[in-house]
C-alpha positions as CSV (number, residue, x, y, z in Angstrom):
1,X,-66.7,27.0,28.9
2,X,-66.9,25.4,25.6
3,X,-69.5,27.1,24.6
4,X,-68.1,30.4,25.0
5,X,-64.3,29.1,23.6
6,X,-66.3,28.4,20.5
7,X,-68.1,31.7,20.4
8,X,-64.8,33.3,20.6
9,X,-63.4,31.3,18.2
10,X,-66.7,31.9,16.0
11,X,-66.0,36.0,16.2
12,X,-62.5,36.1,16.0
13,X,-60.7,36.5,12.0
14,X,-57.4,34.7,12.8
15,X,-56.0,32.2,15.5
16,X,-56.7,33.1,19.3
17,X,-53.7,31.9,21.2
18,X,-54.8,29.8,24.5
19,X,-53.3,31.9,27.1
20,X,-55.1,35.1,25.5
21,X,-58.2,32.3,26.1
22,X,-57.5,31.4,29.2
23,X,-57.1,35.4,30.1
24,X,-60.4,36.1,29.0
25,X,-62.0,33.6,30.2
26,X,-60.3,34.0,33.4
27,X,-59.2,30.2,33.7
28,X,-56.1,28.1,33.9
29,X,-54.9,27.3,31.1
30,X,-54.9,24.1,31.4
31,X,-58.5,24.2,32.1
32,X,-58.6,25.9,27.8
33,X,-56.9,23.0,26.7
34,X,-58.7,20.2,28.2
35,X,-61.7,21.5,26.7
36,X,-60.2,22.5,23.3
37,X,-59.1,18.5,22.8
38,X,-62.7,17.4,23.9
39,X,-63.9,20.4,20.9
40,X,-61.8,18.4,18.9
41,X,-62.9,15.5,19.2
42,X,-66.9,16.3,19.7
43,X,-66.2,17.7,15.5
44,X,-64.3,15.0,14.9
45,X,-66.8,12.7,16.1
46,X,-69.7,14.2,13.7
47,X,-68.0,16.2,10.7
48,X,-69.4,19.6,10.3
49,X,-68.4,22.2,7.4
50,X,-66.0,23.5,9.5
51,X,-63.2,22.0,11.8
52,X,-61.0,23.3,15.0
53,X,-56.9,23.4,14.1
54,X,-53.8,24.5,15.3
55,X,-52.2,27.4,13.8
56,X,-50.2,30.1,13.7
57,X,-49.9,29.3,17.3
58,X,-52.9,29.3,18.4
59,X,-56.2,27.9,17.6
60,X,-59.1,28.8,14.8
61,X,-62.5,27.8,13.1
62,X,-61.7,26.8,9.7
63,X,-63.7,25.7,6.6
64,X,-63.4,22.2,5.7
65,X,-60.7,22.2,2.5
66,X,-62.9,20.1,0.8
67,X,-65.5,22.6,0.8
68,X,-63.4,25.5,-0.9
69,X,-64.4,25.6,-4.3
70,X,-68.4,26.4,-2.5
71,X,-66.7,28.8,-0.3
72,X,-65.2,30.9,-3.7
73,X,-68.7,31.1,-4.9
74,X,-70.1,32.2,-2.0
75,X,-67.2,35.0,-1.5
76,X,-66.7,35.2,-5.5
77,X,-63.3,34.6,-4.9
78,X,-60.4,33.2,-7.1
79,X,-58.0,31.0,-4.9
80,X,-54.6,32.8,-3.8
81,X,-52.6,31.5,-6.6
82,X,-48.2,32.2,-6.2
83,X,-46.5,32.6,-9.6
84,X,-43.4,30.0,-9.1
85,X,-40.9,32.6,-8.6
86,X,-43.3,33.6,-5.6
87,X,-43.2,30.0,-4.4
88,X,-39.4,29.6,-4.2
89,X,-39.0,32.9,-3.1
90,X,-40.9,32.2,0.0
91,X,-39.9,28.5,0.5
92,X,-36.1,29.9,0.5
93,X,-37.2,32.4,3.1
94,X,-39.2,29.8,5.2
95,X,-36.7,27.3,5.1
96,X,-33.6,29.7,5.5
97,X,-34.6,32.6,7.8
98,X,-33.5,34.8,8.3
99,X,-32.4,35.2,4.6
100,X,-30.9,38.0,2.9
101,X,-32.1,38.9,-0.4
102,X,-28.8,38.1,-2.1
103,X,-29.0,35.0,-0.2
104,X,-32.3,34.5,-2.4
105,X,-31.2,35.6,-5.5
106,X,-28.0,33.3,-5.2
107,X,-30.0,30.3,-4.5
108,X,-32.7,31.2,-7.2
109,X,-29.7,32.6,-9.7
110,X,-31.8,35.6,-11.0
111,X,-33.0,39.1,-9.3
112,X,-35.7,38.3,-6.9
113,X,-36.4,42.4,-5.9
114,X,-40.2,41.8,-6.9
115,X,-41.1,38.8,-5.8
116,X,-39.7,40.1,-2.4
117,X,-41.6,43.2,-2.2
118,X,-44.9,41.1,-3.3
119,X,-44.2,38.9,-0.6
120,X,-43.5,41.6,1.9
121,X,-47.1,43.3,0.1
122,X,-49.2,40.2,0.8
123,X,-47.9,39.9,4.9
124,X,-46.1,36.6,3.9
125,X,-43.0,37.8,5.0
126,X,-41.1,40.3,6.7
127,X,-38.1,42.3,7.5
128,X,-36.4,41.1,10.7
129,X,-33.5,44.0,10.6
130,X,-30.5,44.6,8.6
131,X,-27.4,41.7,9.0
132,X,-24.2,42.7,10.4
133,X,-22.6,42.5,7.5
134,X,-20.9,45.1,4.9
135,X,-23.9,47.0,2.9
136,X,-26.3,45.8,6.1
137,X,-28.7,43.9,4.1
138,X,-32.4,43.6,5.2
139,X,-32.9,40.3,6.3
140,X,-36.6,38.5,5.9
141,X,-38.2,35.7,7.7
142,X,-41.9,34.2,7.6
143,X,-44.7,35.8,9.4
144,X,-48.2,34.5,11.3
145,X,-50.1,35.1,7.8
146,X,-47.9,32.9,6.5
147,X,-48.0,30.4,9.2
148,X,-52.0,30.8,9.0
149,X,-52.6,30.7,5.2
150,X,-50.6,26.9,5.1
151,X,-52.1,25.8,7.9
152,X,-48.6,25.1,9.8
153,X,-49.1,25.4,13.2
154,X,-45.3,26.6,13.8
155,X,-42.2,26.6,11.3
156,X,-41.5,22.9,12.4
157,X,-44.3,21.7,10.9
158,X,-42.6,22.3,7.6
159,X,-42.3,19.3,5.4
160,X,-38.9,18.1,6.0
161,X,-36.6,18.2,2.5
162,X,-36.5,14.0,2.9
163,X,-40.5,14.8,2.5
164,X,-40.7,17.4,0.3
165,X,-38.6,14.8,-2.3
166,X,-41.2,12.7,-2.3
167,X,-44.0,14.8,-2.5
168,X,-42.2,16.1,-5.8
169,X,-42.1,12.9,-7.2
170,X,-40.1,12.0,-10.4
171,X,-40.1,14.5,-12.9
172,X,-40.8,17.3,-11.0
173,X,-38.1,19.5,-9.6
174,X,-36.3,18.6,-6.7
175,X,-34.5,21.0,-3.9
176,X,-30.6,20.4,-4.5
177,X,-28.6,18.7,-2.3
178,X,-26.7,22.2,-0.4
179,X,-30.9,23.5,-0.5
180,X,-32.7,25.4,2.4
181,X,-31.3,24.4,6.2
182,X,-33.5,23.5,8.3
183,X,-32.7,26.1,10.8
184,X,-36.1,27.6,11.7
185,X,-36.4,31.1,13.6
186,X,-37.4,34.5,12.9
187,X,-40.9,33.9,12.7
188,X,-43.6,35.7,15.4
């Protein structure tokens, strides 16, 4: 079983949740997951280029971070760099969803109209439907790509704000004290 769980994971070019495993393979799932965690810990046991994590809700082959800059050359690729305005935009948005543009532009104090569509461009977010408010604004929230290209394996695996002020460190800015609930939904 593991054999084939890794060939699956091998051919497929984003996370394969284990249920849609367990279908194929016509097991239990519980059967998929015992043998994932042994996976696990076989790689773990003798590091390889490549390692087996959660995300996005289900599981994928990954390239060892430590390896990227090998991986660019071989793909003659420059990393997926955000402008800042990109990367507030979508921490408001992964931290607030579902969140109204003017909710975004409120918090960021200055029109966020193209960053948004960028965002929405690039599959990072999304459009979850229109509040039921006056003017029925779109509202956004974080999708699977999203979920996939940080490595979170659901929105709860968000740094908390208590965490993401000490990753900032001093100097650095610092999410204000009314900042981004920690409400999560919205997301596939």
């Amino acid at each position: 079983m593991k054999l084939v769980i890794e060939g699956l994971l091998f051919a497929s070019p984003e996370a394969v949740k284990i249920d849609r495993m367990a279908d194929i393979l016509e097991s239990e799932r519980g059967q998929v997951q015992h043998a994932l965690q042994e996976m696990m810990a076989d790689y773990g046991a003798r590091p390889r280029g490549f390692v087996l994590e959660e995300v996005a809700g289900g599981v994928q082959l990954r390239t060892r971070p430590e390896h990227g800059e090998w991986i660019r050359r071989l793909n003659r690729t420059r990393p997926l760099r955000f402008s800042r305005a990109a990367m507030e935009t979508l921490a408001i948005i992964a931290y607030r969803q579902p969140a109204t543009r003017a909710e975004i532009e409120y918090l960021r104090g200055v029109d966020s109209g193209s960053v948004v569509k960028t965002l929405l461009d690039r599959r990072l977010i999304r459009i979850l439907g229109k509040k039921d408010v006056a003017g029925k604004p779109l509202i956004y929230g974080t999708t699977k790509e999203f979920l996939t290209l940080f490595g979170l394996r659901d929105l709860g695996a968000l740094p908390t704000l208590k965490e993401f002020s000490e990753l900032a460190g001093e100097g650095e800015a610092r999410p204000e004290a009314d900042g981004p609930s920690t409400e999560k939904k919205g997301t596939e």
